[in-house]
C-alpha positions, 0 to 999 in steps of 0.5 A: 509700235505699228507701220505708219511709214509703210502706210503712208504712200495709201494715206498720201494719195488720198491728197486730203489737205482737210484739218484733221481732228481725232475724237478718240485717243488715250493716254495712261499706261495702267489698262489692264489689256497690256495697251499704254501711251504717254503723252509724248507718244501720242502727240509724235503719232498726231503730227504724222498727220498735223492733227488734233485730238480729244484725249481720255484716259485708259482704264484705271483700276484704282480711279480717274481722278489722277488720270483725268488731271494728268490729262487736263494738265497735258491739254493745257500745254498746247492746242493739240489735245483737246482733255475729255474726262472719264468717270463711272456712275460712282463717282459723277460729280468727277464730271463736272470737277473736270468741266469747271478746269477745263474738259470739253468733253466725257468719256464712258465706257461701260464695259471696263467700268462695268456700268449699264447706260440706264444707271441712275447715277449718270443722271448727274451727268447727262444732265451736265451734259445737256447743260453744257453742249458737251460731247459724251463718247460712249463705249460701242465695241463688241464685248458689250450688248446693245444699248437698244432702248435704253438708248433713245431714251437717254437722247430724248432725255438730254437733247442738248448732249451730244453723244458719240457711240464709238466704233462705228456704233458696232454694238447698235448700228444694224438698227441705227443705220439710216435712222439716227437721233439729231443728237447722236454721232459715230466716230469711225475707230474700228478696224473693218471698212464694212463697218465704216463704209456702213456708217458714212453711207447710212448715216448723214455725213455731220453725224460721222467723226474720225477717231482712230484710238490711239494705242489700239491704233494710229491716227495715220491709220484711222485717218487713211481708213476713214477717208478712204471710206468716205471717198468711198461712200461717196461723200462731198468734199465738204462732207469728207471735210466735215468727217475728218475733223470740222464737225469734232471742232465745232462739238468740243467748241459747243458750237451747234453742229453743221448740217451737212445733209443726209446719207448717201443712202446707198453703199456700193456693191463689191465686185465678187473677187474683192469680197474673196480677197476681203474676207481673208484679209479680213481673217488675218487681221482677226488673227494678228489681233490675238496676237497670232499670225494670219498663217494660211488666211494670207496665201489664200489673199495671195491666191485671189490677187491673181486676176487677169490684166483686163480686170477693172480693179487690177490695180486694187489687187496689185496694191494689196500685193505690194501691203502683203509684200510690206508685211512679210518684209518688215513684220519679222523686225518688228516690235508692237509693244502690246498684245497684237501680232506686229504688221496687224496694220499694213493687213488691215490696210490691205482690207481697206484698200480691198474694200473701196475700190476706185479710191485713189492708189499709190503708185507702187 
């Protein structure tokens, strides 16, 4: 379905030897967006980096408690799933059904479930939440308003839950940023390094997790991203370890979260040059993930590759090349099984890669 061998050698030279642990996948085959995974195509696509994961259902027209059963059947088979359960506000006490067999963990998704976070009827679970120490995985992506006020309302509510806003927190974090509740964590599932170079430089490192969303993504490449990142924005080694898989542990573990200290506070500027090659990198990601291709958006990062032998970060824009090179030779052949235009990852690699220079190259 996507590109993790030809991404690879950009995951490999990060050299991150840290335990991996995804906090955002899906299984089902029913979403209505075309997206599916089975359970046996997730746990091939975790062991591309010897990880683990918490995993939710998709979308399910007709309920979840069937999903969430076929998922708390799968954890229980092994140790590298981890079962959150998916419920909506008309059917709450399906959380606390899934807790008591066996899940660590709640997802909410607001925007397909079509509910509003101050919906009374999750009272019931919030406070399961709160009682417990569970994580609740919240909905965060751009098809949805913020969830402003209403927000710090439901932290201050239920301190004992610790709720993830997934994303990047997109639909909130120009607000968030540098100003985030003890209780309230990020997970990095988002395809612009903007993004999540925002989040891991304004946000203290114990609050950030990696989440890849597995199918609209690869653990592969939500892990390379992320690291990279992380690297990127500065982060300690123990908080890039902590990022990549410590802190998720300890949160579906109901251990209290560790301290890793505060944001870098700062995020590095960009050298203008990477800024062009970005943005139009950027623009035929947006495209592929129409499903449509990046046409002339990738000529024009072509165009900006072409810097002088002197230039500090050559060798940032001869790796691009080498993606785009990959792209245009393997994406006619390929299949991506769902909406996306195939290759949408290798470009999306090439902005990243764009967008944190001085992280650690393949040799190509």
């Amino acid at each position: 379905m996507y590109s993790d061998d030809l991404v690879r050698p950009w995951w490999d030279a990060l050299q991150v030897q840290d335990p991996l642990f995804d906090v955002h996948t899906h299984l089902g085959t029913n979403d209505p967006s075309g997206f599916s995974a089975t359970a046996a195509q997730l746990r091939e696509a975790l062991a591309g980096v010897d990880a683990r994961a918490a995993v939710f259902p998709l979308t399910e027209p007709d309920g979840y408690r069937e999903a969430n059963d076929a998922v708390l059947a799968e954890a229980r088979s092994d140790e590298v799933l981890v079962a959150f359960c998916r419920v909506t506000p008309d059917d709450a006490g399906e959380a606390r059904r899934c807790v008591e067999a066996g899940a660590a963990g709640i997802k909410l998704h607001p925007a397909s479930d079509e509910f509003a976070l101050g919906d009374d009827r999750l009272e019931e679970v919030f406070g399961l939440a709160h009682e417990l120490r569970l994580p609740v995985l919240l909905h965060a992506g751009p098809e949805i308003d913020p969830y402003g006020v209403t927000l710090p309302d439901v932290l201050d509510r239920f301190p004992g839950a610790r709720f993830v806003l997934a994303h990047a927190g997109l639909t909130d974090l120009a607000w968030l940023a540098g100003n985030p509740k003890p209780n309230l964590f990020f997970d990095t599932s988002w395809w612009s390094a903007t993004d999540v170079v925002t989040v891991l430089g304004t946000i203290p490192p114990g609050q950030v997790l990696l989440g890849s969303d597995v199918p609209y993504s690869t653990p592969t490449w939500g892990a390379h991203a992320t690291a990279r990142c992380a690297q990127y924005a500065g982060l300690a080694p123990d908080q890039v370890a902590s990022v990549m898989g410590g802190q998720a542990r300890r949160l579906v573990d109901r251990a209290d979260p560790a301290d890793l200290g505060p944001a870098p506070g700062r995020v590095p500027p960009l050298d203008p040059l990477l800024e062009r090659l970005f943005v139009y990198l950027c623009a035929g990601v947006e495209a592929t993930k129409r499903g449509e291709s990046p046409g002339q958006t990738l000529d024009l990062a072509r165009h900006c590759c072409h810097v002088p032998p002197g230039h500090p970060h050559k060798a940032v824009f001869e790796s691009v090349w080498e993606l785009l090179d990959r792209y245009e030779k393997h994406a006619p052949q390929m299949e991506t099984g769902n909406e996306y235009a195939a290759g949408w990852d290798l470009i999306a690699t090439a902005a990243v890669v764009a967008r944190t220079p001085g992280t650690p190259l393949p040799l190509t």
